[in-house]
N, C-alpha and C positions, 0 to 999 in steps of 0.2 A: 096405300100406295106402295109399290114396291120398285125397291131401284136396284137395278142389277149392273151396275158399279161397285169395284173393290172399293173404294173411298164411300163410304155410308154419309155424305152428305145430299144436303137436298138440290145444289146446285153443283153442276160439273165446273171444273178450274179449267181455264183454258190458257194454256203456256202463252207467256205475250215479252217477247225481249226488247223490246221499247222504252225509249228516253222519254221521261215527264217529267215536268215541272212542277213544283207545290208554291202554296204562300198559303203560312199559319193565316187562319182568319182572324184570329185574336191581335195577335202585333207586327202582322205585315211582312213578314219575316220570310224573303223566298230561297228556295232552293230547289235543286235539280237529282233524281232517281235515276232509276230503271226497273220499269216493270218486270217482275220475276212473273207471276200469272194476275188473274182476273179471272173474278163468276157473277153471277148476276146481284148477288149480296157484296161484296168485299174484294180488294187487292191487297196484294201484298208488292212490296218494294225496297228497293234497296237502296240507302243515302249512306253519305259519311257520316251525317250526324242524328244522334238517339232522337224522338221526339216522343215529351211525355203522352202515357196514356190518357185519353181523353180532349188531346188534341184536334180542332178543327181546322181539316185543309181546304184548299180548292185545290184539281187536280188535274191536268190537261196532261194531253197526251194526243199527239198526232202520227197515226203510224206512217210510213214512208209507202203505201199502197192505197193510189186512189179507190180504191173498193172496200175499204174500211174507213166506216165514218171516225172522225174524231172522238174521243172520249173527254167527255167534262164536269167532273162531278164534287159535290163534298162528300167527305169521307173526316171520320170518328174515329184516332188512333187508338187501336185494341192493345199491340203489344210491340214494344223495339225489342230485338233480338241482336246482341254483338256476332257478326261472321267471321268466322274462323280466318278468311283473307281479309277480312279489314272492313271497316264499313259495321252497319244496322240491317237488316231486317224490317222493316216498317209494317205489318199487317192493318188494315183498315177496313171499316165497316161502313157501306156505301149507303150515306144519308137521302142525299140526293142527284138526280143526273140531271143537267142540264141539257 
C-alpha cells in the first residue's frame, strides 16, 4: 500500500476544534476538552488536567453542524503532554465507537 501523504501514517488526522466531554471509566471522574484533531484510530485533546497513561475514557463530542454526526467513543490514554499555554495534551487510542 502506498500513501502519498507527508505524515507516513496509515490514517489521515483531521483537524477538529470542538468541545468534548470525558468521564474516567474507572472512577467516574468527568471533565471537559477540546478536540485538537481525530483519525480513524485515535484523538488527541486538550484538558487542564494530566490523565495517566492507560487511562479509560468515554468521549462525546457533539459538533455544532447538523451534518456531522456526533462522536462517541472509548479511548486508551497513550500519552499527556504539558502545553506551553497551560493545560495537557491528551492523545488517545480509539477502543471503541459507539
Amino acid at each position: 500500500m502506498s500513501i502519498d501523504y507527508d505524515e507516513k501514517r496509515d490514517f489521515r488526522r483531521m483537524a477538529a476544534q470542538h468541545a468534548l466531554q470525558f468521564r474516567n471509566l474507572e472512577d467516574g471522574e468527568e471533565g471537559q476538552g477540546t478536540c485538537i484533531n481525530l483519525s480513524a484510530t485515535g484523538i488527541l485533546f486538550s484538558a487542564d488536567q494530566p490523565l495517566p497513561t492507560g487511562t479509560r475514557l468515554q468521549i462525546e463530542m457533539t459538533p455544532p453542524y447538523a451534518v456531522v454526526a456526533p462522536f462517541d467513543a472509548e479511548v486508551e490514554v497513550v500519552r499527556a503532554t504539558p502545553r506551553e499555554e497551560g493545560g495537557y495534551e491528551i492523545a488517545g487510542r480509539i477502543v471503541r465507537m459507539d
